[in-house]
N, C-alpha and C positions, 0 to 999 in steps of 0.2 A: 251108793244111794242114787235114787234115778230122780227128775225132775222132769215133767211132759217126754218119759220114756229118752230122756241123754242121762247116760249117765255123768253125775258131774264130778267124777275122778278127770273125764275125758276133758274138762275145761281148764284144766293146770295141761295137761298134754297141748292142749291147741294154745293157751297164750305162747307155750315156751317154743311151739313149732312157727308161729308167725312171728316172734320175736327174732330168732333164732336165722330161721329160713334156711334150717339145714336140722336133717332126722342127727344124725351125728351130733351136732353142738346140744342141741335140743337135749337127747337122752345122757349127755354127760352134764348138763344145767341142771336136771331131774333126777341125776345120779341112777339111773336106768341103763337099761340093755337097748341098744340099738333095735334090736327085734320085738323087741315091748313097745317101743314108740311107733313102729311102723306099723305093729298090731293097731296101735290106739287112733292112728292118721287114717288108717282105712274104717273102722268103726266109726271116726268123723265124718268121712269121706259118705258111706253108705246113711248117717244121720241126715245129713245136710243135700244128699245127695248132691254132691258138690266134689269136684275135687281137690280145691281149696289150695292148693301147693301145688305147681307144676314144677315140672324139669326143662329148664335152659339154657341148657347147658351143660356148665358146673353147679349153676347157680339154682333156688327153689323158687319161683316166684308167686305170690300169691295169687289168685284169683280176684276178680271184682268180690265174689261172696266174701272170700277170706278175707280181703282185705277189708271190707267192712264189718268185721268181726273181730278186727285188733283191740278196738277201743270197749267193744262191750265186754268180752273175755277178761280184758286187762281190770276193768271196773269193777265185774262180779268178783274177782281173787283179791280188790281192796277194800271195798266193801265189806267180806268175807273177814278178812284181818282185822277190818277195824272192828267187828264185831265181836272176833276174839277177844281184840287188846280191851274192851271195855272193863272199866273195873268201877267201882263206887268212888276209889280213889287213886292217889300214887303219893305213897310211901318211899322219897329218896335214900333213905337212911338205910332201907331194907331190899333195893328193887334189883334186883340183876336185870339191866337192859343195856341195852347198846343202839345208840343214834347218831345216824351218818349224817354226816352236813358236807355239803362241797360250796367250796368258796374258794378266794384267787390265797397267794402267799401275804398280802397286805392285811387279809383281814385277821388270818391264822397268827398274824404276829401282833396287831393293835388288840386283840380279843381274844381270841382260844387261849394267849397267855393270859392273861384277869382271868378266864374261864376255870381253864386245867386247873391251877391251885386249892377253888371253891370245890368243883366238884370230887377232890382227895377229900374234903377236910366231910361235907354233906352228903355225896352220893359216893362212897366207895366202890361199891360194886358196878355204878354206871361207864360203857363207855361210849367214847367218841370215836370216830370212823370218821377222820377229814381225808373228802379227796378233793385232787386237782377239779377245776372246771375241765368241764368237755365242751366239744363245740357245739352239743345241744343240751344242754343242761336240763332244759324244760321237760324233754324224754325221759330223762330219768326222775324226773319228779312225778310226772305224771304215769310213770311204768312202778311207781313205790321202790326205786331201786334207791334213791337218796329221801331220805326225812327231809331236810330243810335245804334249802339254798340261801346263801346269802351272796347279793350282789348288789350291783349298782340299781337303784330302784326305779332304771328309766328302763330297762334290760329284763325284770319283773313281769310274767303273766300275765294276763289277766282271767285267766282258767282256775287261778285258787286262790285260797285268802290270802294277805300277806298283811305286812305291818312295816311301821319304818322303823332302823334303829339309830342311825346317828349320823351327821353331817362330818362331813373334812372340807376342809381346802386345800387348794394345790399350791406349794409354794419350790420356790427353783433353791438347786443346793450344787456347791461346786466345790473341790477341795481347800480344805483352809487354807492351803499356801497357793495357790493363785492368785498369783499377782495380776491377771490381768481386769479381777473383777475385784470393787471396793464393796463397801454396802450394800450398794443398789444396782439395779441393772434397769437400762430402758428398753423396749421395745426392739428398735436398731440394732444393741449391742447381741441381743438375748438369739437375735434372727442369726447375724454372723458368727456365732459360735458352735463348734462340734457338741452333735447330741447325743447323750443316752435315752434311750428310751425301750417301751417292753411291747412284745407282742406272745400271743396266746395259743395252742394248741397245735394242731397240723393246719390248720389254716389260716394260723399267723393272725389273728382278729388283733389288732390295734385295740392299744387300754383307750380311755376315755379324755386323756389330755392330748393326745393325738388326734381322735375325733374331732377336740375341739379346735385346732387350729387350722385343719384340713377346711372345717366348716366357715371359717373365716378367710381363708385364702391363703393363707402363711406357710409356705415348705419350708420344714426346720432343715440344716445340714444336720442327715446322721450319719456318725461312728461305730454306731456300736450297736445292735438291738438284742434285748436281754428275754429269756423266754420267762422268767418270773420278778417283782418287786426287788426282791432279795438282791436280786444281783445288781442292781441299777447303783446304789452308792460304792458298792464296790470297784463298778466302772469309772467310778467320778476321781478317787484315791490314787493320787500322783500324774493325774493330768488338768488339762485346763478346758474340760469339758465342764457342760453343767447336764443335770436333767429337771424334771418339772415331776416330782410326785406329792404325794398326801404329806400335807402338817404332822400328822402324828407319827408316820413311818419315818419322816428327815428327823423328829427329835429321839424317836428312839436310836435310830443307827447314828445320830450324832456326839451319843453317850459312849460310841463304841470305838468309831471310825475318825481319821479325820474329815471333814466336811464339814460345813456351816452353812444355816440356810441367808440368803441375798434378799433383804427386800425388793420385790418387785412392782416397778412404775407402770404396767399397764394391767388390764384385769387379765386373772383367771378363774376359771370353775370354781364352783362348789360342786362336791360327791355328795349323793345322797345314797346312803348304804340301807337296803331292806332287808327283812327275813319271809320267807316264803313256804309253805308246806300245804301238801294235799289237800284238798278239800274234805278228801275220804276220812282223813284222820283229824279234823278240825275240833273233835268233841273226844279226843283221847287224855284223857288226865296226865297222862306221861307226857306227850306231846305239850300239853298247856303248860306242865312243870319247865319241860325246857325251854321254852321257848320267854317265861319269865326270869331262867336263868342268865338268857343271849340279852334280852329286855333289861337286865338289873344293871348287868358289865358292859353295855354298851353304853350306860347315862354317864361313865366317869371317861369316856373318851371325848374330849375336848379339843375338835381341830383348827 
């Protein structure tokens, strides 16, 4: 089908080649032949009279044109979807879908657990697709390669709708035979003690209770840095270290682990955790189903 003489096969060819920025990755993303894609890159090429993708190297690099063509390309194929996905309504009991959510390991364990159960018993056939954060998250939400993101809501867009879902607080946890902390810990003590703490992706991005102390002036001594939630009580079991995470994460691995959370005498944060998805899909029935499902199981978390 042609549209002002492009054909618009050729507009899945160019997102996945500016994406991509290599004929190679491109035609195995397309599940295509190398030699189809190159057909379809010079067909661009002679459209736009443009050559849209050079060579430098090893590397492809876009053109000014091209590159100002990522964002409309990418837009018309969501667009496109979401006018597929339209339906009068969404039927969980009935629907085979599948919706990817990326978000950190704290929240897959306060939530996707409440979550998972519900949608055995209500959506059968639905699934979930959790991945790790990347270090641009916002790319793939806005490339439609993740449905929702859930993260801290200061961290949040503001290129697509979003919504808030539930607050924590951060409270400090140390192992229960540590003797050298009682109930409480003050400021002073909290400063002099070996840290756990987590940092994220290949660029190591510091979680948000790190953020906060750096902003205040405070260098913690650390020990140990964990690249997910998960692992941070596990560092804490048999030493006399402490770390600083989410109310809801110390009480569940509390049930498990030894460790016990410390009242602490000076402040810390509040998280405020949002949910986030395309603008393009904002009016999809499926999409509003789940998103009152992440809505329902996020009101019984109480941090």
């Amino acid at each position: 089908m042609r549209f002002k003489r492009l054909d618009l096969n050729l507009v899945v060819a160019l997102d996945a080649l500016l994406a991509e920025r290599s004929v190679t990755r491109a035609g195995q993303r397309l599940n295509i032949s190398q030699t189809t894609l190159s057909d379809a890159l010079g067909r661009l090429r002679d459209y736009f009279n443009d050559e849209l993708l050079i060579q430098v190297g090893r590397k492809m690099v876009p053109t000014p044109l091209g590159e100002s063509l990522v964002g409309p390309a990418r837009n018309m194929l969501l667009q496109a979807e979401a006018m597929v996905n339209t339906k009068p309504s969404f039927d969980p009991g009935a629907a085979v879908r599948s919706f990817t959510l990326m978000m950190s390991d704290y929240i897959s364990t306060v939530l996707i657990s409440k979550v998972a159960p519900a949608l055995s018993r209500i959506a059968p056939h639905v699934t979930l697709d959790v991945l790790p954060h990347s270090s641009v998250p916002w790319e793939s939400l806005a490339r439609g390669e993740t449905d929702f993101l859930i993260m801290p809501q200061a961290y949040l867009s503001s290129d697509h709708p979003s919504e808030p879902l539930f607050d924590d607080s951060f409270v400090c946890i140390v192992a229960t035979d540590n003797e050298l902390v009682g109930d409480t810990i003050d400021l002073e003590q909290f400063m002099r003690m070996g840290h756990v703490l987590t940092r994220f992706g290949n660029n190591r991005t510091p979680s948000i209770d790190e953020w906060f102390f750096k902003r205040f002036g405070n260098e913690r001594r650390i020990e140990m840095i964990t690249m997910g939630f998960y692992a941070v009580p596990q560092a804490i079991v048999g030493t006399n270290r402490i770390a600083t995470i989410q109310r809801t994460l110390a009480d569940y691995y509390a049930t498990m682990l030894p460790i016990r959370v410390v009242d602490h005498l000076f402040e810390l944060p509040t998280i405020s955790t949002g949910l986030q998805w395309n603008r393009f899909a904002d009016s999809d029935p499926g999409m509003a189903w789940m998103r009152s499902v992440l809505r329902e199981h996020s009101a019984t978390i109480h941090g």
